[in-house]
N, C-alpha and C positions, 0 to 999 in steps of 0.2 A: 128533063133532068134525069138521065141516063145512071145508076149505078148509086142510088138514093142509102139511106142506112140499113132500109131491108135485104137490099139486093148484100150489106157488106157485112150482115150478121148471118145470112146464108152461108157467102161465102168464107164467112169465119168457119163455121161449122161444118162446111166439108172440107175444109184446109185447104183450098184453093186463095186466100187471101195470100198466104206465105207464100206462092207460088207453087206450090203443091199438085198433083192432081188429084182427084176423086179418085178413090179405088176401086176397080168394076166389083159389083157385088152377083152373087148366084145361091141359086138355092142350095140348103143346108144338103140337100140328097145328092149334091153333085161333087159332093166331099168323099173322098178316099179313106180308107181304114187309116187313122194314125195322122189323119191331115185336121189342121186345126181350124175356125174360123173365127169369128167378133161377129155378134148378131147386129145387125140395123136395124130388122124391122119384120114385124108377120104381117104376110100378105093377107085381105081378103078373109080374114077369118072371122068366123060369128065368137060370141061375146062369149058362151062354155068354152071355149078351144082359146080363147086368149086370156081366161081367169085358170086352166090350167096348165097353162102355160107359164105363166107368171107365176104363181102356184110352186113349179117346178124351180124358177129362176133362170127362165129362156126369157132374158129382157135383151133392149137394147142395150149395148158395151161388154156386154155377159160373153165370156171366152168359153168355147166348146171342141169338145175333141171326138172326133168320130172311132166307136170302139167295132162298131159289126154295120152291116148295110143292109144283110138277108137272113133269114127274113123278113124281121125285124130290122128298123133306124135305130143302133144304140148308142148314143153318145153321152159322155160326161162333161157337166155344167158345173163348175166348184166341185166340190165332194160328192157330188149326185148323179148318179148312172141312170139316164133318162131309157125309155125305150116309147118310138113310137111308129105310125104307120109309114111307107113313103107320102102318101096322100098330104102329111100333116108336113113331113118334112120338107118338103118341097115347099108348102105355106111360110119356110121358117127361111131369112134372105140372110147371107151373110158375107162380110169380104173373108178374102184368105188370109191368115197369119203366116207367114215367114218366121220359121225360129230356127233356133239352134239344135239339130239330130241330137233326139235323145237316146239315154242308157234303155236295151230294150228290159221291160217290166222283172224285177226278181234278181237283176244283177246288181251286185251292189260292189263297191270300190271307186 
């Protein structure tokens, strides 16, 4: 019995039931100044690194915006300007968001 409930609540959840595909996912460090991501998942991380993580509010579905790359990873997570090593960020998996080109910061109209 090929494609059971489990195999269709998998596939629910990565939207591939709708006909969807999966979206490739990459490490948070492979993100661009100003490019956005949706967290999935931390890789491989011991159990301090993922309570401050969480901590922070770097969970899964959590939108992140990449503000600096060097020397420091600084990104903002809701209203919270994270800063961390590459080391970490690279542990931190994310797909890309596609959005709408924004107003750049301080211009208002």
């Amino acid at each position: 019995m090929n494609g059971g409930s489990g195999a269709r609540i998998f596939r629910a959840r990565r939207g591939t039931i709708s006909g969807e595909r999966p979206r490739p996912t990459c490490p948070l460090a492979a993100l661009r100044v100003g490019e956005r991501g949706r967290v999935v998942r931390v890789k491989s991380a011991s159990t301090p690194l993922l309570q401050k993580l969480l901590a922070m509010a770097v969970l899964p579905g959590s939108e992140v915006r990449v503000d600096l790359n060097f020397p420091a990873f600084v990104f903002e997570v809701g209203n919270t300007r994270v800063a961390v090593d590459r080391a970490i960020a690279e542990q931190i998996e994310v797909e890309r968001v596609t959005c709408v080109e924004e107003r750049p910061r301080g211009v208002k109209g």
